[in-house]
C-alpha positions in Angstrom: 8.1 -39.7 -25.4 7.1 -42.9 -27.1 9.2 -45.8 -25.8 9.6 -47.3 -29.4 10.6 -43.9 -30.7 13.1 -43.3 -28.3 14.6 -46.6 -28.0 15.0 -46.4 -32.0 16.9 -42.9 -31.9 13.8 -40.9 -33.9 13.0 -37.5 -32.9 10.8 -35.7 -34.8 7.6 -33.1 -34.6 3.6 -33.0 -34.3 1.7 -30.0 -35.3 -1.7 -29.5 -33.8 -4.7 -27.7 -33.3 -6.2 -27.1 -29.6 -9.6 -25.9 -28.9 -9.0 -24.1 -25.5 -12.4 -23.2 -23.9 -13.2 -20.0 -21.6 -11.2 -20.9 -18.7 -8.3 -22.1 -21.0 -8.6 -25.6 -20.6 -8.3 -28.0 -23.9 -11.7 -29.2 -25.0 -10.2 -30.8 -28.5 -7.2 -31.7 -30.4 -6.6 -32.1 -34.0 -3.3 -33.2 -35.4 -2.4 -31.2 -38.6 0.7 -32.6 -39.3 3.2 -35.5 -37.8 6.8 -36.3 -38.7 5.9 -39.8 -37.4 2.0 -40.8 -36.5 3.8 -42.6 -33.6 4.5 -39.6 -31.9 0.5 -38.3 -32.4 -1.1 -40.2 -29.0 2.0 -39.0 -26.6 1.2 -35.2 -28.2 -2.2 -35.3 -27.9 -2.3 -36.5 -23.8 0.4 -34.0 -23.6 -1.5 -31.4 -24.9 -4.5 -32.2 -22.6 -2.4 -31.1 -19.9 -2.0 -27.8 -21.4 -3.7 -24.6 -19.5 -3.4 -21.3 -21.7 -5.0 -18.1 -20.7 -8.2 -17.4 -22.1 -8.2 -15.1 -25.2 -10.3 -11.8 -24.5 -12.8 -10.2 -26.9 -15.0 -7.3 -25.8 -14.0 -7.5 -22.5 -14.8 -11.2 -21.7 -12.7 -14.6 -22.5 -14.0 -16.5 -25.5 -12.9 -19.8 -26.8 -10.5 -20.2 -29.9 -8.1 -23.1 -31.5 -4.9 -22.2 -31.1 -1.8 -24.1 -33.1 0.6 -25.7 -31.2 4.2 -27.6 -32.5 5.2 -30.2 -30.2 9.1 -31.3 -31.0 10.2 -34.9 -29.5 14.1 -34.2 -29.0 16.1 -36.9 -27.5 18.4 -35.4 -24.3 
């Protein structure tokens, strides 16, 4: 969570597109849309993180963007 953001009270949401490879690891991330362009660097590190299962076509894994919403929500 972005320090400023959290110190100021503002929660809000990032939607993105992942390019997950073969073995399901993240190769790139787009942001579609952001509440708050403040929020966009702490999604995208996040979403490096990430490891999905590799989508399967004719029997093997192939790579594919997935979307992904990522909601800041202050606990």
């Amino acid at each position: 969570y972005p320090e400023l953001l959290q110190k100021a009270g503002i929660e809000g949401k990032v939607y993105m597109k992942i390019w997950v490879d073969k073995e399901g690891k993240p190769r790139e991330v787009r942001i579609v849309r952001s509440d708050n362009e403040l929020f966009n660097d702490a999604a995208i590190e996040a979403a490096k993180q990430f490891l999905f299962t590799p989508a399967y076509m004719n029997n093997g894994p192939v790579s594919v963007w997935v979307s992904v919403p990522f909601s800041f929500k202050l606990r």
